[in-house]
C-alpha positions in Angstrom: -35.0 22.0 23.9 -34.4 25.3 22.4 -31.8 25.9 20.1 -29.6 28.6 22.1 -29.3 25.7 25.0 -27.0 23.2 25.0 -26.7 19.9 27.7 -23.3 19.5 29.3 -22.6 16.6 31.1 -18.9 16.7 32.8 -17.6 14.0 34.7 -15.0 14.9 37.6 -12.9 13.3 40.4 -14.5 13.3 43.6 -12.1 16.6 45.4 -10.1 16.8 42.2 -8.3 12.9 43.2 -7.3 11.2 40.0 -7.1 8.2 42.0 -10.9 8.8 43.7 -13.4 5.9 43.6 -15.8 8.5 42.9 -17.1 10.5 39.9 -19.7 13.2 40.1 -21.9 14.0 37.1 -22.2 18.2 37.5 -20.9 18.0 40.5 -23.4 15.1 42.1 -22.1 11.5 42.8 -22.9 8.8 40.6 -24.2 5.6 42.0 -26.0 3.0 40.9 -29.9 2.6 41.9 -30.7 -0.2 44.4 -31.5 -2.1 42.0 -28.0 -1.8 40.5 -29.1 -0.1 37.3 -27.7 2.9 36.3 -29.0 6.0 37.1 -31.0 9.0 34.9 -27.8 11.0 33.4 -29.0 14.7 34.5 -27.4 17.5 32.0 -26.4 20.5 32.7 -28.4 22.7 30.4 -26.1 26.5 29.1 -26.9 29.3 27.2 -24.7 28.5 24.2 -24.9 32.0 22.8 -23.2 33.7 25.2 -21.0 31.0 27.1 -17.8 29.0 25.7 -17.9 25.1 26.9 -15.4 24.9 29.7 -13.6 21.6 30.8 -11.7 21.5 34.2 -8.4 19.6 34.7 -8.8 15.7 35.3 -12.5 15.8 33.6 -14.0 14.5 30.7 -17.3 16.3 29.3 -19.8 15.3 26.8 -22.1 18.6 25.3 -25.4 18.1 23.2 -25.5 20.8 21.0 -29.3 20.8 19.0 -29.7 21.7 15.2 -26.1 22.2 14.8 -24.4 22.3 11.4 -21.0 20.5 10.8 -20.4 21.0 6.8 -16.9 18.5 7.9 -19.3 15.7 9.4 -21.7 15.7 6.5 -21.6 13.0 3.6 -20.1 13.7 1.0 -22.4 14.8 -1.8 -22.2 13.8 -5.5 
């Protein structure tokens, strides 16, 4: 995947209800396969250099962000 892309994959109440039985994956239902196995996770793929990662009330969102350098994530050195 090129580096200026970035996979989101944001998990949402079905009609915004907390209390729905329901999530969507980008905005699709989630349901197992018939044979009760879960399904392929699709991303969501952005253009990371021009678009901030947004997260909508009652959501949770997991991002997958290639070649990026965290200097606070890296072992220490000696």
């Amino acid at each position: 995947m090129d580096s200026l892309k970035r996979k989101e994959y944001h998990l949402t109440p079905k009609d915004e209800n907390i209390q729905s039985d329901v999530v969507l994956l980008n905005g699709t239902p989630l349901k197992l396969t018939k044979s009760k196995k879960i399904p392929k996770l699709k991303p969501k793929i952005v253009d990371a250099s021009s678009s901030s990662i947004k997260v909508a009330p009652h959501s949770i969102v997991f991002v997958q962000i290639n070649n990026f350098n965290a200097p606070a994530c890296a072992p220490p050195t000696k």
